[in-house]
DRENVEX-268700 format. One line per field, with one value per residue (C-alpha): residue in one letter; x, y, z. Coordinates in steps of 0.001 Angstrom, whole numbers, m for minus. Layout:
zagu: (a ...)
u: (X ...)
v: (Y ...)
w: (Z ...)
//
This chain:
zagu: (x x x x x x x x x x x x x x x x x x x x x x x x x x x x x x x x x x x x x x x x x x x x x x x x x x x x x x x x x x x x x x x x x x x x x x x x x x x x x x x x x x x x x x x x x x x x x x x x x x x x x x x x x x x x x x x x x x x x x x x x x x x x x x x x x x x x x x x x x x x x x x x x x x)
u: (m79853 m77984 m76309 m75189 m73623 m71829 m70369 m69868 m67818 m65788 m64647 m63875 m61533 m59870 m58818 m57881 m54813 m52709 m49915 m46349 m44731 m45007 m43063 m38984 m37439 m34498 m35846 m38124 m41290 m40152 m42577 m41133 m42368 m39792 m40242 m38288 m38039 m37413 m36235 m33482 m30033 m29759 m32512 m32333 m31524 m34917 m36788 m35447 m37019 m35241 m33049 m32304 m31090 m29838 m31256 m29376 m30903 m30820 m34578 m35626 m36010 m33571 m30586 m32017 m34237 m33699 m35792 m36900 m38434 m40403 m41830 m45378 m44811 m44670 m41844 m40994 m38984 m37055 m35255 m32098 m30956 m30219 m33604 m31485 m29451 m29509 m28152 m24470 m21729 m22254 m25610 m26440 m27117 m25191 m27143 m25481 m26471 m28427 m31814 m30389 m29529 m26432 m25993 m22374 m22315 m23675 m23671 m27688 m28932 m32545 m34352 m35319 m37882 m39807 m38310 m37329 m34032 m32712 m29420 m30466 m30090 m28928 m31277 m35072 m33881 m36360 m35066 m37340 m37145 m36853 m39120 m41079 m42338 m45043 m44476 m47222 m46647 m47640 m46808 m42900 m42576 m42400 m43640 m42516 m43452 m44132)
v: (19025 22134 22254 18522 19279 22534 20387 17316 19922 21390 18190 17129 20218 20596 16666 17291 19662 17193 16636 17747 16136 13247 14417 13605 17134 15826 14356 16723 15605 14654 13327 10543 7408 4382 1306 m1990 m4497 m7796 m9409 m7446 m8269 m5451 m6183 m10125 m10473 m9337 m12217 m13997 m13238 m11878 m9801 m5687 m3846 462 2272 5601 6891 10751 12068 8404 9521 11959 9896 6728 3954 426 m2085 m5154 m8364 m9224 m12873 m13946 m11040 m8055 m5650 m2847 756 2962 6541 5664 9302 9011 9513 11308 13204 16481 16048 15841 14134 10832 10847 8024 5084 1233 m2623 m4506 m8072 m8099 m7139 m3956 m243 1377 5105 5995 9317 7568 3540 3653 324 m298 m2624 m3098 m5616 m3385 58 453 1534 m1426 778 1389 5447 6791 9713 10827 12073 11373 9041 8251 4795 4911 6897 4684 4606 3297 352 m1739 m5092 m5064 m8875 m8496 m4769 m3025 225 2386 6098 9132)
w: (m17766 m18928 m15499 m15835 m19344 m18366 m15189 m17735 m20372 m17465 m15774 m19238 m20524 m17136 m17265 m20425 m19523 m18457 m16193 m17389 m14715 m16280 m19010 m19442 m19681 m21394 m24151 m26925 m29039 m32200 m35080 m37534 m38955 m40373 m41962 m41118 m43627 m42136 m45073 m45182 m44136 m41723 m39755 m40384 m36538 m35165 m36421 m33508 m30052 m27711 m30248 m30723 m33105 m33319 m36137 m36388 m39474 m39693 m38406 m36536 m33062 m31131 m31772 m33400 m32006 m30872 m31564 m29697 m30807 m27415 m29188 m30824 m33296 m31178 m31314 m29005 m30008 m27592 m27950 m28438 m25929 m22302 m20934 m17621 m19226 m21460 m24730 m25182 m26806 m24975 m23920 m27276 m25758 m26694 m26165 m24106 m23667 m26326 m24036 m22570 m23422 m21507 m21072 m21174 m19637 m16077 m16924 m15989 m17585 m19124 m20250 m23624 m23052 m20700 m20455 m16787 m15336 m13950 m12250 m8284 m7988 m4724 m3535 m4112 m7931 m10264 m12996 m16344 m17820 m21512 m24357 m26244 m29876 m31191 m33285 m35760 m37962 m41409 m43107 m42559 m42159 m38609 m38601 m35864 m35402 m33093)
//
């Protein structure tokens, strides 16, 4: 028995380490929570499905967040940074279309509904799709946080 739990407390610290190549090297851990009031005027526009907003408020994400309303109440955030490309002056990322995020410094397009890169990327480059944020509904309040 003391063999099984010394295997069991092994297997479970060494999964426990992780892999860091799944993390995006361009974009750094930051810890924030912000509250979206539906009711206001601001952010009026994501009652409707299939609608984004940018919220560029000083300590929300890197850069700011967008926000998704995905239908039936559910509402996605994303890093508003290029997730493939260091920080710079144009590495903040624009909607387009109303469903899709556009990096300026290399016109790589996401999707806001699911994340991915939706640009096709010539070599075997890794690319990340975007960073998302965890978001929670309270009555007409979106709560979205890291």
């Amino acid at each position: 028995m003391k063999k099984f739990l010394m295997v069991f407390v092994l297997a479970a610290v060494l999964s426990c380490s992780g892999d860091s190549t799944d993390r995006n090297p361009f974009l750094r851990e930051v810890n924030f929570s912000f509250e979206v009031n539906l009711n206001l005027p601001l952010y009026s526009s994501l009652n409707t499905t299939g609608n984004a907003v940018y919220i560029g408020n000083q300590g929300v994400g890197i850069r700011g967040v967008f926000v998704i309303n995905t239908g039936f109440g559910n509402f996605l955030a994303w890093e508003a940074s290029c997730p493939n490309q260091a920080p710079s002056g144009c590495s903040t990322m624009n909607i387009q279309g109303g469903t899709m995020a556009v990096c300026p410094c290399d016109d790589f397009e996401y999707s806001l509904f699911n994340g991915q890169l939706l640009t096709e990327t010539p070599g075997n480059e890794r690319r990340f799709g975007l960073l998302n944020y965890r978001t929670r509904v309270n009555d007409n309040i979106v709560i979205i946080s890291n």
